[in-house]
Structures are given as structure tokens and as C-alpha cells.
C-alpha positions as CSV (number, residue, x, y, z in Angstrom):
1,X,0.0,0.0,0.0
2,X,1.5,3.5,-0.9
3,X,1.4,5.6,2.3
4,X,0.5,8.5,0.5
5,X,-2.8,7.5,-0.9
6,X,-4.9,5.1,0.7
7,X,-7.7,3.4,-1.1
8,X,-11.0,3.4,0.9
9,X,-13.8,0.4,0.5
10,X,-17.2,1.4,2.0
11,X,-19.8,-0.4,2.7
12,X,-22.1,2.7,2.6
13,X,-25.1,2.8,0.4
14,X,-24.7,3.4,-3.5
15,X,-25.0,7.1,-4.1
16,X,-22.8,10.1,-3.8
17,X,-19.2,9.1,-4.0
18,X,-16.0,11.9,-3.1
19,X,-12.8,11.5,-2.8
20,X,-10.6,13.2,-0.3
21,X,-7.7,15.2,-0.1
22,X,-6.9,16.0,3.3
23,X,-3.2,15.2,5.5
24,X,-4.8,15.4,8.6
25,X,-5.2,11.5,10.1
26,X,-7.6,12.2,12.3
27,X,-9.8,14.5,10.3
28,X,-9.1,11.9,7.2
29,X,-10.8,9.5,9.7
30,X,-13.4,11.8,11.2
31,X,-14.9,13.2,7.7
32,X,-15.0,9.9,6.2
33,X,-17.3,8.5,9.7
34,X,-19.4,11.3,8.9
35,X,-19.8,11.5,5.4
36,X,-20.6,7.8,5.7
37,X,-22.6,7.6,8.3
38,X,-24.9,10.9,8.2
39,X,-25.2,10.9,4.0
40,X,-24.7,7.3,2.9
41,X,-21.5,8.8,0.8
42,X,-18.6,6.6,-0.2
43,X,-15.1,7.8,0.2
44,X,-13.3,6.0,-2.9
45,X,-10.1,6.9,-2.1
46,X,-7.7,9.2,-0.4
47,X,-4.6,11.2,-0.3
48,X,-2.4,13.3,2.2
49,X,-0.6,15.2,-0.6
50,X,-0.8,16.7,-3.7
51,X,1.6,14.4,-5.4
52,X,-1.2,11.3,-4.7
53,X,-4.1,13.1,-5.2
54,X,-2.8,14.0,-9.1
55,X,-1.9,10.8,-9.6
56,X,-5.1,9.6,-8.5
57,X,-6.8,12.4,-11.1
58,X,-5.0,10.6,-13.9
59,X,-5.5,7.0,-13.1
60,X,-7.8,6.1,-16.1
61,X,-9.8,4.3,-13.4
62,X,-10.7,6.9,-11.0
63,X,-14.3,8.4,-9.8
64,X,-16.2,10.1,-7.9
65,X,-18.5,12.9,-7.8
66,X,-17.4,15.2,-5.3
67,X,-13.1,16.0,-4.5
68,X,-12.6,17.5,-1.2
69,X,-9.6,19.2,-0.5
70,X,-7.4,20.5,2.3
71,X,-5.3,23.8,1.4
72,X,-2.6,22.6,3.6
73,X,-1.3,19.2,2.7
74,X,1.6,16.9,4.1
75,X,3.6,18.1,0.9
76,X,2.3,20.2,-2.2
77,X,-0.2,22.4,-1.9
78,X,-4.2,21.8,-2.6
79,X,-4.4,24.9,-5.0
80,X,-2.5,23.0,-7.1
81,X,-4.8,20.0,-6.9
82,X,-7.5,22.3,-7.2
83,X,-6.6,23.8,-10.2
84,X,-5.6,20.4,-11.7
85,X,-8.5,18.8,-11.4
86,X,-10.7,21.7,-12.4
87,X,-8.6,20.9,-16.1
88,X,-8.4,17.3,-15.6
89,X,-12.3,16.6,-14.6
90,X,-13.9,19.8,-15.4
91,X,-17.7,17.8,-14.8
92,X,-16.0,17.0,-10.8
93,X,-17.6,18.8,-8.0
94,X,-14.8,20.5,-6.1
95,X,-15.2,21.7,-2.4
96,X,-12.0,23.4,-0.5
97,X,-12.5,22.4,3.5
98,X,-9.5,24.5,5.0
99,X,-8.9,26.2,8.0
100,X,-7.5,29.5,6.4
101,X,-10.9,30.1,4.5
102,X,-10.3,33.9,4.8
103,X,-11.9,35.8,1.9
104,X,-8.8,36.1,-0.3
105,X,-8.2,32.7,0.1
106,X,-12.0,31.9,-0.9
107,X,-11.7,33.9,-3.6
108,X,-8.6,33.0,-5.3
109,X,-10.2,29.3,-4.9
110,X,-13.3,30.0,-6.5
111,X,-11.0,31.3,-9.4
112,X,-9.0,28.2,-9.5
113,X,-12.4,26.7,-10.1
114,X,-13.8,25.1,-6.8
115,X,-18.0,24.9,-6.6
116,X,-17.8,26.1,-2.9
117,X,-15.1,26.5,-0.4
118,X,-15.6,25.6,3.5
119,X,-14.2,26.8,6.9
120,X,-12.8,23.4,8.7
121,X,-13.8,25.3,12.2
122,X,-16.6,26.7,11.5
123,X,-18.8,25.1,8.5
124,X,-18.9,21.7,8.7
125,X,-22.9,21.4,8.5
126,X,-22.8,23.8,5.8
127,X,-20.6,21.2,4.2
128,X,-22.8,18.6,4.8
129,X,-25.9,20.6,3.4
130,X,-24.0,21.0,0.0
131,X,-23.4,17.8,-0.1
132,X,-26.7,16.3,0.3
133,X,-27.7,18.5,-3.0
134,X,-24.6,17.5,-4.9
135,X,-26.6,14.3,-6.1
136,X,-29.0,16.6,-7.9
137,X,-26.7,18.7,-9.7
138,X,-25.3,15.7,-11.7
């Protein structure tokens, strides 16, 4: 197993699917609980940097509906991931969850192309609202 991306298996039921960028263990750990247990959502697969969460993007195989992504990750940045997906999967939902969601950085995310952006601290249920309407915007 590559210690930088770790693929997920859920049993939840089929529906919204994401895949996370986030370097934090225990946040990993604590989102996925969550976004399993109060939505149904699967996590497919995970990384802690940006390095594994590009190579993800470009494995022929990968899917999802929804990327959520850290600013701050183990190594790289999640800008970069941002922007790369936003080329690489244009019809992928993208969500920022960060704790630095000051309105600059909001901003110059929703440039780079993310659908909504999300303060770690402070906005997890908005999270979770957004994601419960994510199925009907596909």
C-alpha cells in the first residue's frame, strides 16, 4: 500500500461518491465516519498530498463525484490539486475544506475553479448541506 494515498472500501449505500484530499489523520478518519454515516456517501479513495491526489486524477480508473480538498497538505499544496482537477475533470464537484478560508483565500479558490469553499472550524454542517444537494446537480 502507498502511504501517500490510501484506497478506501465502503460499505455505505450506493450514491454520492468523493474523494478526499486531506493530510490530517484524524480529520481523514473523522470526515470519512461522517460523510458515511450521516449521507450514505462513499469515500473511494484518499490522499495526504498533492503528489497522490494528481496521480489519482489521472488514473484512467478513478471516480467520484465530489473531490474534497485541504489547502494545507503533508507536501504540495491543494491549490494546485484544485486547479488540476478543475482541467483534468472539469464535470468533478470540487469543495475546499481549510482552516485559512479567509476571503482572499475563498476567492482565489473560486477562481481556480472550486464549486464552494468551506471553513474546517466553522462550517462543517454547511458542508454537509451541499453535499446532500450535490446528487441533484449531476
Amino acid at each position: 500500500m502507498n502511504p501517500h494515498s490510501i484506497d478506501h472500501v465502503s460499505a455505505a449505500r450506493p450514491g454520492l461518491s468523493c474523494f478526499l484530499v486531506e493530510d490530517s489523520p484524524v480529520i481523514r478518519e473523522n470526515l470519512i465516519a461522517t460523510f458515511e454515516e450521516m449521507l450514505g456517501m462513499q469515500v473511494v479513495g484518499v490522499a495526504e498530498d498533492e503528489h497522490a491526489a494528481l496521480r489519482w486524477l489521472q488514473h484512467p480508473d478513478s471516480a467520484c463525484d465530489l473531490m474534497i480538498i485541504d489547502i494545507f497538505l503533508k507536501t504540495g499544496t491543494g491549490l494546485e490539486v484544485l486547479a488540476r482537477a478543475k482541467a483534468l475533470r472539469p464535470e468533478l464537484k470540487l469543495v475546499v475544506l481549510t482552516n485559512y478560508a479567509t476571503t482572499e483565500m475563498r476567492r482565489r479558490c473560486m477562481m481556480l475553479g472550486a464549486d464552494r469553499v468551506f471553513d474546517k472550524s466553522a462550517e462543517l454542517e454547511e458542508l454537509l448541506a451541499y453535499c446532500e444537494t450535490v446528487p441533484d446537480q449531476r
